[in-house]
Structures are given as structure tokens and as C-alpha cells.
N, C-alpha and C positions, 0 to 999 in steps of 0.2 A: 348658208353654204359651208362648205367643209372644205377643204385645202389641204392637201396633204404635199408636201415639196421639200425638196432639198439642195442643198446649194453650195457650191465645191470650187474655190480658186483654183487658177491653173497658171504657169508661166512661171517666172521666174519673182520670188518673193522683192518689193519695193524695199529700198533702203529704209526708208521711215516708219516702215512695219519689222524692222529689228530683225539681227537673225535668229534663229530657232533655240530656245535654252537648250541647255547642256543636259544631254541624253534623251532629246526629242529630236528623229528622222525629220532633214530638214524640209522631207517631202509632205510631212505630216499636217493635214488640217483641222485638225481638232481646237487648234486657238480660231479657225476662221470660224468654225461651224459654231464654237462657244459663244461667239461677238453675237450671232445669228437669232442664236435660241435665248439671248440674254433679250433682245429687241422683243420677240416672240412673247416669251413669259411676262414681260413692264408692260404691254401693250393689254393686258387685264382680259385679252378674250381668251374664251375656253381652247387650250393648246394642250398634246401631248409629244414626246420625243421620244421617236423609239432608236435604235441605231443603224438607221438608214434615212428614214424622214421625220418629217414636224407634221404634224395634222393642227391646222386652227383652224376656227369656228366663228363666223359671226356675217354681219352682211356682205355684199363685194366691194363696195369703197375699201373697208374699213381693214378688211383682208388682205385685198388687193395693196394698199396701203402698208399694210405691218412686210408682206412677202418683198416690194419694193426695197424697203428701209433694213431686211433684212440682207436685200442681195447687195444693196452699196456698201454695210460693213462686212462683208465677204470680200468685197471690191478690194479692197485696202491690201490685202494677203497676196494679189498676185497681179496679173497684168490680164486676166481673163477669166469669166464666171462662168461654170455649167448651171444651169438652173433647171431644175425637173420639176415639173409640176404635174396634178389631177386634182380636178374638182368635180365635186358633188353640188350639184347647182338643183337644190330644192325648195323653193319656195314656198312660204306658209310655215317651216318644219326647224325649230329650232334646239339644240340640246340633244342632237343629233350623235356627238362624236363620241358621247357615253352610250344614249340611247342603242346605238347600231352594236355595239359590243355587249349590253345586258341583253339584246333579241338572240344575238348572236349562241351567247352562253347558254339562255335557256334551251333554245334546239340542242343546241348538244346534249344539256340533263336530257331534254326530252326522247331522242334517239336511244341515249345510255341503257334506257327503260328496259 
């Protein structure tokens, strides 16, 4: 399965997650979404980051697992999580998150024609 999600604190920043360095909007989550994709890429499944979501790859535990572990250290940053998610739930088919973007490409050469 494939997993494409993103995950966004909200609320007011906890004291023990420090305040915002100096000349970063203290609205800004990019240290939460950093903690996120750090969990993401150690967790060794096939992952990409584009700047809106995370796409990872691998069984549902295993995903379901990394996406979990991902939204508690997003937790830390605020006092409330958006979490977005969509899965591609195909069974038997793995190697998927490359695969669907080199099909993808060649239809376009092949259109270009």
C-alpha cells in the first residue's frame, strides 16, 4: 500500500517544545513537519516528500505504524493535530511509489509523439 499524508499542529505551541528561533514565524511548522519526515525516512520504507505530503510504501501495520509515530512527534508542537491522509490499498503490488510515476512519465513521452 502507499500512503500519502500530512500532518500539521495547531493551537498554541507547548512550553517544552521552546519558542520559535529567531526569524521563524511563530505560526510556522516546518520544525513539526521536520520531526515527522525524520521518523518517515529511519523507518527504511520506500518514502518521498514533496511540499504538501509524504507518500510511504510498505505493508499496513508497518505504515500504519511509521504514520502513527509520525503524528505523536507533530503532537509535541501544539495542542492539536490535522492529519490528512489517502491510501492506495493494492495488494500483491509492491514498488509501487516509483512504479506509478515511471508509467506515469512514459504516457506523457508517449502522447508527446
Amino acid at each position: 500500500m502507499i500512503v500519502a499524508f500530512s500532518v500539521s499542529p495547531s493551537g498554541e505551541r507547548p512550553a517544552e517544545a521552546g519558542h520559535a528561533p529567531s526569524g521563524v514565524a511563530p505560526d510556522s511548522v516546518h520544525e513539526a513537519v521536520a520531526a515527522a519526515v525524520r521518523i518517515v525516512r529511519e523507518s527504511g520504507l520506500p518514502n518521498r516528500t514533496s511540499s504538501m505530503f509524504t507518500e510511504i510504501e510498505g505493508e499496513w501495520d508497518e505504515v500504519m505504524d511509521v504514520v502513527k509515530r509520525a503524528t505523536e512527534a507533530v503532537g509535541r508542537y501544539g495542542t492539536r493535530v490535522s492529519l490528512v491522509l489517502k491510501a492506495d490499498i493494492r495488494p500483491g503490488h509492491s514498488g509501487e511509489i516509483d512504479g506509478k510515476i515511471e508509467r506515469l512519465e512514459r504516457a506523457i513521452s508517449e502522447q508527446a509523439r
